[in-house]
C-alpha positions as CSV (number, residue, x, y, z in Angstrom):
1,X,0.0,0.0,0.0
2,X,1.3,3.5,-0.6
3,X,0.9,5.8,2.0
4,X,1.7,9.8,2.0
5,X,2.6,10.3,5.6
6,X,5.2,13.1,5.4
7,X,4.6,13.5,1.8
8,X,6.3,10.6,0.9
9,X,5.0,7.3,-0.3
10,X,6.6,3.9,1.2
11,X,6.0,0.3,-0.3
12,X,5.8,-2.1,2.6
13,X,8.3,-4.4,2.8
14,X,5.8,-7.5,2.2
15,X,4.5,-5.6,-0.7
16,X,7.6,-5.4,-2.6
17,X,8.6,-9.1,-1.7
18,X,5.0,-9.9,-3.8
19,X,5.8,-7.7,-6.3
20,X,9.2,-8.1,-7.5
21,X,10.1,-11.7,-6.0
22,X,12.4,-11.7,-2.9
23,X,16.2,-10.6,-3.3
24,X,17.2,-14.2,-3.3
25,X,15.3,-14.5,-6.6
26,X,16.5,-15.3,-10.0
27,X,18.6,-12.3,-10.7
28,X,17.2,-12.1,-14.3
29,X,13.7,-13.3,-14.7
30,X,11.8,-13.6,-18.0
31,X,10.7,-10.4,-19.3
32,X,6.9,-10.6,-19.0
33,X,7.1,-10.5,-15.5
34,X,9.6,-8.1,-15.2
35,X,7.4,-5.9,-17.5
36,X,4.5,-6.5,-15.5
37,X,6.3,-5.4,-12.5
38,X,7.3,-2.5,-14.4
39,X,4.0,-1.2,-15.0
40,X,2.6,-1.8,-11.5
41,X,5.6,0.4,-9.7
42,X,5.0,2.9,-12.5
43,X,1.2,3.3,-11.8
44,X,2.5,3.5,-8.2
45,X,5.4,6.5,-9.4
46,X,2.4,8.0,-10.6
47,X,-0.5,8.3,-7.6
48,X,2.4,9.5,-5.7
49,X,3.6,12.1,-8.2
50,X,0.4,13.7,-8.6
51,X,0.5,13.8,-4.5
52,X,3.9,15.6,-4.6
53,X,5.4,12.0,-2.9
54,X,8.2,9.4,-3.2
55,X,8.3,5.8,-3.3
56,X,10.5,4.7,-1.0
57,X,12.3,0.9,-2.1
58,X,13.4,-1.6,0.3
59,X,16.8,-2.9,0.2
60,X,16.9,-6.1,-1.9
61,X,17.4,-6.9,-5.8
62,X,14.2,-6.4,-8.1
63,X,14.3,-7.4,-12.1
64,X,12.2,-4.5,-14.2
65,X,12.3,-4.1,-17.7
66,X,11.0,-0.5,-19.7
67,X,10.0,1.5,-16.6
68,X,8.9,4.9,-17.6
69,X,9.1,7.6,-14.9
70,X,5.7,10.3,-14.9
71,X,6.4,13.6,-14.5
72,X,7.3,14.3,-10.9
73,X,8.6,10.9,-10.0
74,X,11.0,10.8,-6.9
75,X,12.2,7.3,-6.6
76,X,14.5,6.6,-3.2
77,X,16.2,3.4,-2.1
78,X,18.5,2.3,0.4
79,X,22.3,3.4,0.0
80,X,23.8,0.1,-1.8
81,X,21.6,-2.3,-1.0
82,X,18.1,-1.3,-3.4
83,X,19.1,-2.7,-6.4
84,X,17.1,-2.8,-9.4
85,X,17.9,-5.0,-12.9
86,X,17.3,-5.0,-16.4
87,X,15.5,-8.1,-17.6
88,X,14.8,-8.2,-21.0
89,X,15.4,-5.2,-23.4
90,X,16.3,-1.9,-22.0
91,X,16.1,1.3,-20.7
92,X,15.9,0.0,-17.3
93,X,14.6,3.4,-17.2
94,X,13.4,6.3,-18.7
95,X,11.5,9.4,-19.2
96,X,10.4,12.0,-21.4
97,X,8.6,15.3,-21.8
98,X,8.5,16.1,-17.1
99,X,9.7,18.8,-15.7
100,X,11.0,17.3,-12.8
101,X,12.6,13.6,-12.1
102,X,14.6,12.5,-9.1
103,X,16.4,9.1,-7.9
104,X,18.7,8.8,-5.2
105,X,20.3,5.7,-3.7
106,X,19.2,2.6,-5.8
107,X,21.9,0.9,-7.7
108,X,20.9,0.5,-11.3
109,X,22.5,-2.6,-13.2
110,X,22.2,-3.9,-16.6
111,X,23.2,-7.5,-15.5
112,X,21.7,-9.5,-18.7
113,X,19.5,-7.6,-20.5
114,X,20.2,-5.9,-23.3
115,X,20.5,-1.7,-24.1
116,X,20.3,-0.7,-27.4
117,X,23.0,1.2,-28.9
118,X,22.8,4.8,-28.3
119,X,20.5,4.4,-25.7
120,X,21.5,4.2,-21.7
121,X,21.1,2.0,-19.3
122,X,19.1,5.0,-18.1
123,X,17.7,6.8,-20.9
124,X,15.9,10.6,-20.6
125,X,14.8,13.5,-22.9
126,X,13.5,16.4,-22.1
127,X,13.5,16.7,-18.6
128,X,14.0,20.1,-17.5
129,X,15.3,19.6,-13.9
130,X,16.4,15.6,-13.1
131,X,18.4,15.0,-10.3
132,X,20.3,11.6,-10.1
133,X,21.9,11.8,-6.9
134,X,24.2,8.8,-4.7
135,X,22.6,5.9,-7.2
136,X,25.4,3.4,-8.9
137,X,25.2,2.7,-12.5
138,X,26.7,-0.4,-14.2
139,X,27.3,-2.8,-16.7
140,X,25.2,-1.7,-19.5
141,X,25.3,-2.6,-23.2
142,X,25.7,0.7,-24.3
143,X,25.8,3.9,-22.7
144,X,25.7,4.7,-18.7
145,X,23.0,7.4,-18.3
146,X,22.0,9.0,-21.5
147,X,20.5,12.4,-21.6
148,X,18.9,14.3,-24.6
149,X,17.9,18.0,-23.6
150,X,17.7,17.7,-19.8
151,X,19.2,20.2,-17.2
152,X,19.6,19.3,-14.0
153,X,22.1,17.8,-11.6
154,X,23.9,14.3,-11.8
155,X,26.1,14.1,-8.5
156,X,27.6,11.4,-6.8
157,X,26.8,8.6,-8.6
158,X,29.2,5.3,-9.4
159,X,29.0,4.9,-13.2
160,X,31.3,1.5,-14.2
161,X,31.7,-1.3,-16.2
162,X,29.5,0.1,-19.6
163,X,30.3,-0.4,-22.8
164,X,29.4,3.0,-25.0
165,X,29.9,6.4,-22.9
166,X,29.5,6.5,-19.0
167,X,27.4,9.6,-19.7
168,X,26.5,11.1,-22.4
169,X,24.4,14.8,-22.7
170,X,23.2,16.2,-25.8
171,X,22.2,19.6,-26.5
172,X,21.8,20.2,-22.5
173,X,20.0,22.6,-20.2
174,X,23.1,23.1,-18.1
175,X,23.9,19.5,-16.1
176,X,25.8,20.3,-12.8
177,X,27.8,16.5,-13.2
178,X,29.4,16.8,-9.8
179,X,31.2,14.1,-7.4
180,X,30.9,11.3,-9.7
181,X,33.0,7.8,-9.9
182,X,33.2,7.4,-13.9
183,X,35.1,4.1,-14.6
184,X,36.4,1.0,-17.0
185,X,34.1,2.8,-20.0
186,X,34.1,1.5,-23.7
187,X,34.5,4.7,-25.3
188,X,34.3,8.1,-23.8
189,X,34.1,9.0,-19.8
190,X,31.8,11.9,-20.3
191,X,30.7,13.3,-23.8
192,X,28.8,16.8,-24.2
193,X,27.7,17.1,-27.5
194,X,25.9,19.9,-29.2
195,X,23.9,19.7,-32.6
196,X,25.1,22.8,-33.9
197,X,28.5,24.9,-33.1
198,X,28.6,27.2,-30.3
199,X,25.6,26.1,-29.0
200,X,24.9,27.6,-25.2
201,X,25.0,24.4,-22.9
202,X,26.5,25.8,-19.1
203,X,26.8,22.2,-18.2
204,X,29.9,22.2,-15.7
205,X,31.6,18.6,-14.7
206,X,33.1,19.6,-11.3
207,X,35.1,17.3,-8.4
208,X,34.7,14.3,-10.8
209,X,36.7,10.9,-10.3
210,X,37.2,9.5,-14.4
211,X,39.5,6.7,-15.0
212,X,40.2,3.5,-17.2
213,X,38.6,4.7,-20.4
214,X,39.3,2.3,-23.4
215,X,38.0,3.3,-27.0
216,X,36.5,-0.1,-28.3
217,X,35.1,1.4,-31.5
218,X,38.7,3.2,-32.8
219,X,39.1,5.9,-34.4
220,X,42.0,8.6,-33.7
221,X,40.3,10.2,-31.0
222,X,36.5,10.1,-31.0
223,X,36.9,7.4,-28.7
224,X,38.7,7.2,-25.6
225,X,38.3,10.4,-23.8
226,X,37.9,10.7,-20.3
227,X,35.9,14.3,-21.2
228,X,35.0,14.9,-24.2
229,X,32.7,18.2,-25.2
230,X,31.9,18.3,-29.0
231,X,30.4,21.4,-30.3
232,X,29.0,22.7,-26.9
233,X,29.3,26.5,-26.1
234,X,29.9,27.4,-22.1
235,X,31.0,24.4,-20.5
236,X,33.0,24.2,-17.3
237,X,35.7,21.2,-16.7
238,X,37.2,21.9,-13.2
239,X,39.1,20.0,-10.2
240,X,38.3,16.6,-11.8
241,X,40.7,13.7,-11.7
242,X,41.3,12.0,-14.7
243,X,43.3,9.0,-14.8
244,X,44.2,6.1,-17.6
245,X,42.3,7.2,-20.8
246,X,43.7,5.6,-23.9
247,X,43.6,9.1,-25.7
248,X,43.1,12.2,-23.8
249,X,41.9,13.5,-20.7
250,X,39.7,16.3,-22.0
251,X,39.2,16.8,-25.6
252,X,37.2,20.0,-27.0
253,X,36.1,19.6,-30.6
254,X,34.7,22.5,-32.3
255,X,33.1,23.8,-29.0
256,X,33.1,27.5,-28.0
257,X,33.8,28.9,-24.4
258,X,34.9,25.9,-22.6
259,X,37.1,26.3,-19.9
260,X,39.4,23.7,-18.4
261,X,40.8,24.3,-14.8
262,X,42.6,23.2,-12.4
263,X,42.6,19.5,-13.3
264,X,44.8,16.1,-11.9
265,X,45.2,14.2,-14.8
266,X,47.8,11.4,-15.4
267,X,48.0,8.2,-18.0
268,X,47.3,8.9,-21.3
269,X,47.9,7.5,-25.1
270,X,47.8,10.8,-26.9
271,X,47.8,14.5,-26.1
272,X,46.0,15.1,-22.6
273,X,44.2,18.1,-23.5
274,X,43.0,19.5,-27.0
275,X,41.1,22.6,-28.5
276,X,40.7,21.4,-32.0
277,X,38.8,21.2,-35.5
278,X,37.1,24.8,-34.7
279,X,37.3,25.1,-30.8
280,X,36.9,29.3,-29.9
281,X,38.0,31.1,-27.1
282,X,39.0,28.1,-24.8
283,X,40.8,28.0,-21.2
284,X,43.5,26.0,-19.8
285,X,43.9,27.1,-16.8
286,X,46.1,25.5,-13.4
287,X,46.2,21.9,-14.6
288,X,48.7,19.2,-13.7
289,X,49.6,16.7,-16.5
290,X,51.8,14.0,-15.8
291,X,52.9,10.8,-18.4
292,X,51.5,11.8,-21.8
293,X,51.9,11.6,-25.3
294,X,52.2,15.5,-25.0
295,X,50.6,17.9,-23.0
296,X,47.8,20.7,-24.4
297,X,47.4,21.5,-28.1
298,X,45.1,24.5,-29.6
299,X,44.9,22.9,-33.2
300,X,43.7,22.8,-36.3
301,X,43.8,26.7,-37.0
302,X,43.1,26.0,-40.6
303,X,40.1,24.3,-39.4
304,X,38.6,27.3,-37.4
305,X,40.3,26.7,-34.1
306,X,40.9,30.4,-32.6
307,X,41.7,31.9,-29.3
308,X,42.8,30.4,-26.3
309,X,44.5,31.0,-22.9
310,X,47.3,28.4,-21.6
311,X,48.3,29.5,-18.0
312,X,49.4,27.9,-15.0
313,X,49.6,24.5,-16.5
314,X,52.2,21.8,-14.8
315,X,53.1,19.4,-17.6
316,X,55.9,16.0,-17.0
317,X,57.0,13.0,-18.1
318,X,56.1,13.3,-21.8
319,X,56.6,9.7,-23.7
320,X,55.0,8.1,-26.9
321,X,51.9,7.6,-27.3
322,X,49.3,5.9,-29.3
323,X,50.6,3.5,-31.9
324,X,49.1,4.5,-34.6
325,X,50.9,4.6,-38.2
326,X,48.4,8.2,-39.5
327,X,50.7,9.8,-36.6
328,X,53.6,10.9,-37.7
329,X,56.5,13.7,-36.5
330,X,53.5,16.0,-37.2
331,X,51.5,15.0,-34.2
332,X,54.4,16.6,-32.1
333,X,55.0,13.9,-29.4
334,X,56.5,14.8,-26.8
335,X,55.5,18.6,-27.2
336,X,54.3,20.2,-24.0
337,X,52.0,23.2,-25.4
338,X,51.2,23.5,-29.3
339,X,49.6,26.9,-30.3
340,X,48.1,28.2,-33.7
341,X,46.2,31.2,-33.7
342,X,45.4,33.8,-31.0
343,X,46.6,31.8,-28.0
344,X,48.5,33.2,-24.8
345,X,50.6,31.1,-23.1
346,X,52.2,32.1,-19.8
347,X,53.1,31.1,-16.7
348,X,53.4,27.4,-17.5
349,X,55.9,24.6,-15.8
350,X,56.6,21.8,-18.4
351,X,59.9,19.6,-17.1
352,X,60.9,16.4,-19.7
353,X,61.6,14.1,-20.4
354,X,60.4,15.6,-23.6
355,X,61.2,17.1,-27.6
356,X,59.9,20.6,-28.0
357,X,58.4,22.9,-25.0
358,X,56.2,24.7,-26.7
359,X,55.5,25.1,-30.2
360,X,54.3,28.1,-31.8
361,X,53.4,27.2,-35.1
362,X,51.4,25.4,-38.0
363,X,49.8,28.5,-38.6
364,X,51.3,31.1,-36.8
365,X,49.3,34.1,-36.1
366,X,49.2,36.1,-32.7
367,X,50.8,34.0,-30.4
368,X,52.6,34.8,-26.8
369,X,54.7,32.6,-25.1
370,X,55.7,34.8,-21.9
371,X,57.1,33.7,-18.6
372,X,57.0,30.0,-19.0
373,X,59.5,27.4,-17.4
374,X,61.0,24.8,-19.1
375,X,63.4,22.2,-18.8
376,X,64.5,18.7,-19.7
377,X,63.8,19.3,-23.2
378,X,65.8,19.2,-26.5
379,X,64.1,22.6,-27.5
380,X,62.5,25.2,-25.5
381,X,60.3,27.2,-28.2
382,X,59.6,26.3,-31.3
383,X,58.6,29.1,-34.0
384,X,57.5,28.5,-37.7
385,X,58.2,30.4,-40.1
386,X,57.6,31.3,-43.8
387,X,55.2,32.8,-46.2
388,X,52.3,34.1,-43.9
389,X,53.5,33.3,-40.3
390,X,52.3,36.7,-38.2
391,X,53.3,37.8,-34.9
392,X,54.6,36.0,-31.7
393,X,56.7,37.3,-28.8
394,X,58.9,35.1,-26.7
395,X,59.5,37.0,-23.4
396,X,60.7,36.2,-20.0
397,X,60.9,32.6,-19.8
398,X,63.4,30.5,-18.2
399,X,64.5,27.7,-20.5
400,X,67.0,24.8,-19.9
401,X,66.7,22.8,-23.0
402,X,69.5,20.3,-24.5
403,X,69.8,21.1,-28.4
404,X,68.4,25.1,-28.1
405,X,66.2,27.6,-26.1
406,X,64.7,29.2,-29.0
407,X,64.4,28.0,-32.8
408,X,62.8,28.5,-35.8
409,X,61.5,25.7,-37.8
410,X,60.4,25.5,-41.6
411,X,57.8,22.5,-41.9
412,X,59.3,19.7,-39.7
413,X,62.6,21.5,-40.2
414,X,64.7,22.9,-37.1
415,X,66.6,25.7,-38.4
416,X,70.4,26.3,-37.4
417,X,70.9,28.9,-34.8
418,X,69.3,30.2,-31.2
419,X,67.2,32.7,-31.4
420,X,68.2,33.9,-27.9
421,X,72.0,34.1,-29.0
422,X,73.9,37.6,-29.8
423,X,73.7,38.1,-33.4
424,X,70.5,35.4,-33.9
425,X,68.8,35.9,-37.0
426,X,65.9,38.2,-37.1
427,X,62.6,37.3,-38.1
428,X,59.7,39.3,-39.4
429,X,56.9,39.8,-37.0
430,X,58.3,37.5,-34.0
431,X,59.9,39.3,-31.0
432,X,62.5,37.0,-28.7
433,X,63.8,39.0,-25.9
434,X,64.5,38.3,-21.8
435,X,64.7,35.0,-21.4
436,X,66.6,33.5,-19.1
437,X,68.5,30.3,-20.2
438,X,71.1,27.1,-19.3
């Protein structure tokens, strides 16, 4: 019986037991009764929606197949021990079209069943203001939690062991992903994609844990992200760990706005941060970056990329990275910052092992590279040059590098001679002046 005492709504005990068989139960029983169950908690979600109430679960494991949420549903278990599985085909659950959805402390698990692709293991659209808060989400066929237009918050939460994307938002209201456990995920940790460029998303994925992230379907660098924001505009990446991803830590593709801050990030196959393929106006602010294929790159200038700030940025022990035969001495391995096109880059510590500092090139235009340390490197700052290349200034930064401070570079080319050095050659358009070097 449901009863609103307190505004919320509590199946007995005894109820539940007839309802969903006892824990003890077959963990995945055939899917008509696990449909049928389905439908008889939903008509229960909804007599307590309309009354403002929850429904409370008991601890114990429950097989459901297809439950969709009404508008209004608040659905509350018991930390770690409500557990509720997918029997048959999913979602295990979904919703569309409320204005309000909320589930705290049930573990949802994919055990058997089977989640279509593109589809998650919880699947919702349009929901203007979900909250999925201290709940565990695991071993589903494809993605995690999937979200298509919903705002809201998704915080502490234990997302492991799915095959697609651990979460994935498109076109968001602004998600507040906060406190999360994002781990051993197919493809990407966390993916915020936008259907058009530069579209306004204010999502911000804050005090995140995002490790072991594989990339099962390939590619060179869809796949395998621990964050990965594609197209979005406004979107905030801060104080998350990141740990183990096959490509990169955080990866912005064509997305506008997006800052990056203040990140621990460590283990990864290729670059661990990029602005690339039309990114605008990004930040890299106060992150540490530690075993790499190389450390931040703003690329892809003749794709659109444009504008960015690179500041405060720790970056070590560079190595090679991803084994694949399309990368070649163009990739800059090894490279601690790459910048193309309206970038600033100050105040950064990169220490090798490692090839090139920071690079200044591809297409040059309007590029600082001001009170930066560097060591353990063969070259300190790399500048192109050639038909085209605009301004850059190389100010104030303390360099130890092993082959030269400051070069020039034509293509793949190094250039004799340090620009730091009496008597350097002068270039049109680049200024190199103060730096301190060993």
């Amino acid at each position: 019986m449901l009863r609103s005492n307190h505004r919320s709504s509590q199946l007995s005990r005894r109820h539940m037991l007839r309802l969903c068989g006892a824990a003890s139960a077959s963990p995945c029983l055939p899917a008509p009764i696990a449909a049928a169950r389905s439908l008889d908690l939903a008509q229960r979600l909804r007599e307590a929606s309309l009354k403002g109430a929850a429904v409370t679960l008991p601890a114990g494991e429950t097989s459901l197949m297809g439950l969709d949420l009404p508008d209004g549903a608040i659905l509350i278990g018991v930390p770690g021990r409500t557990v509720l599985k997918l029997s048959g085909v999913g979602p295990l659950i979904s919703a569309a079209m409320a204005r309000r959805i909320t589930l705290e402390n049930i573990v949802f698990d994919g055990g058997a069943g089977f989640t279509p692709k593109d589809k998650g293991l919880l699947d919702f659209s349009d929901v203007v203001n979900l909250s999925i808060r201290g709940c565990a989400i695991r071993h589903s066929s494809a993605r995690g939690i999937n979200l298509t237009r919903c705002g809201g918050v998704v915080a502490q939460n234990e997302i492991s062991d799915v095959i697609d994307v651990g979460l994935y938002s498109l076109d968001g209201l602004g998600v507040d992903i906060d406190n999360n456990h994002v781990r051993r995920c197919g493809d990407n940790g966390v993916l915020i994609y936008a259907t058009s460029p530069g579209r306004y998303d204010g999502s911000r994925l804050r005090n995140n844990l995002i490790e072991d992230i594989d990339n099962r379907s390939g590619g060179n660098g869809p796949y395998g992200n621990g964050v990965f924001v594609w197209g979005a505009g406004v979107v905030r990446v801060e104080r998350n760990r990141i740990y183990r991803c096959v490509y990169t830590a955080v990866r912005n593709n064509g997305a506008h706005h997006v800052e990056v801050i203040g990140n621990d990030c460590k283990s990864f196959g290729e670059k661990a941060m990029y602005a690339e393929f039309g990114a605008k106006n990004s930040t890299f602010k106060d992150n540490r970056i530690e075993d790499a294929g190389a450390g931040i790159a703003i690329a892809n200038a003749d794709k659109g990329t444009d504008g960015a700030i690179v500041s405060g940025n720790t970056i070590v022990n560079m190595r090679k990275g991803v084994n694949d035969p399309e990368f070649g001495p163009e990739m800059l391995w090894l490279t601690g910052i790459l910048a193309e096109k309206n970038v600033d880059v100050t105040g950064n510590r990169i220490v090798g092992p490692g090839w090139i500092g920071i690079a200044l090139g591809g297409w040059r235009e309007n590029l600082r590279a001001e009170a930066n340390e560097i060591s353990g490197v063969d070259y300190g700052v790399a500048l192109a040059t050639g038909d085209g290349a605009g301004d850059a200034l190389v100010a104030r930064n303390r360099i130890s590098a092993r082959k030269g401070a400051v070069i020039a570079t034509a293509g793949m080319n190094f250039l004799p001679g340090d620009l730091t050095k009496p008597g350097a050659k002068k270039y049109p358009r680049l200024i190199v002046r103060d730096n301190e070097t060993a």
